[in-house]
C-alpha positions as CSV (number, residue, x, y, z in Angstrom):
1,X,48.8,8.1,-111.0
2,X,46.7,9.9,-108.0
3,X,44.3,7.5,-106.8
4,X,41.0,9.4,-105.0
5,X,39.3,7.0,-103.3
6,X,40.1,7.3,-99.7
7,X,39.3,11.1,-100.3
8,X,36.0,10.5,-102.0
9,X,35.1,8.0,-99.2
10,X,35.7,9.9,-96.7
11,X,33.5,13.0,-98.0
12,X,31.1,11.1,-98.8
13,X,31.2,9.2,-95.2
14,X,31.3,5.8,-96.4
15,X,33.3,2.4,-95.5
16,X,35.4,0.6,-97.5
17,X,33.5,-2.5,-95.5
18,X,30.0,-0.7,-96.8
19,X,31.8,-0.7,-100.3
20,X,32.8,-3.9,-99.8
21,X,29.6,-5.5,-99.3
22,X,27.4,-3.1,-101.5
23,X,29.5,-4.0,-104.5
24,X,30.5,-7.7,-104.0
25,X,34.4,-6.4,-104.1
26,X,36.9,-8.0,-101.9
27,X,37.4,-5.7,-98.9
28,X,40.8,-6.7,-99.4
29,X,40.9,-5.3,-103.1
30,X,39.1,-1.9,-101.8
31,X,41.7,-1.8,-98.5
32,X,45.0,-1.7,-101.1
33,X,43.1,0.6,-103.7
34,X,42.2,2.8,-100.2
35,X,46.1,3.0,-98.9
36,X,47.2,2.9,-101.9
37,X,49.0,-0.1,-102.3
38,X,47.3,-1.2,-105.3
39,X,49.3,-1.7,-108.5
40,X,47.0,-3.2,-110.7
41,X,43.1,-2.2,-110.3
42,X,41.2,-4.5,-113.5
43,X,38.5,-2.0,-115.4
44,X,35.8,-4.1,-114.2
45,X,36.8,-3.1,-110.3
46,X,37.3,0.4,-111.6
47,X,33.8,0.2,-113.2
48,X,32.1,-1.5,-110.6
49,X,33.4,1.2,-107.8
50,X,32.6,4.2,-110.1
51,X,28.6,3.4,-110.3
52,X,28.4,2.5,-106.5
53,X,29.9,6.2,-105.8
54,X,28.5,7.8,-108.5
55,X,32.0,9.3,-109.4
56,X,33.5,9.4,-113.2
57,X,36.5,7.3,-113.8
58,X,38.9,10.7,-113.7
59,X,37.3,11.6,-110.3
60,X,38.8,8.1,-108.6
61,X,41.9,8.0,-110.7
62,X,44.0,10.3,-112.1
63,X,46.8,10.0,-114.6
64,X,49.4,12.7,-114.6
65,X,52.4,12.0,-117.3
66,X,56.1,12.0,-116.1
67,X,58.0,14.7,-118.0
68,X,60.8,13.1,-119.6
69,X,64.3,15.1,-119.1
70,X,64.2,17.8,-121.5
71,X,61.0,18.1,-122.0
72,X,58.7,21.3,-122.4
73,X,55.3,21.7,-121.6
């Protein structure tokens, strides 16, 4: 899973300590999701993050599938 939001931060020129207190998020919670440490991001973050950058939720995250051995395309 690609996560954008260090990307669309920076194009967009905006902190994650502006995110943080814009939104309400921990800036903890934004500082994992913006290295990418973060394993487990709840729907309401996700949600929450998507209307303050005006971004869909396939613009901040993106899911690719792992081919299985085997497998065609």
């Amino acid at each position: 899973m690609d996560n954008n939001f260090s990307i669309i931060l920076a194009k967009k020129l905006i902190s994650v300590s502006d995110v943080a207190t814009a939104t309400g998020l921990s800036r903890t919670t934004l500082t994992n999701l913006y290295y990418r440490r973060s394993k487990n991001v709840s729907f309401t973050t996700l949600k929450i993050l998507c209307d303050y950058l005006n971004v869909s939720l396939s613009e901040l995250i993106e899911y690719v599938p792992i081919k299985k051995e085997g497998e065609t395309a």
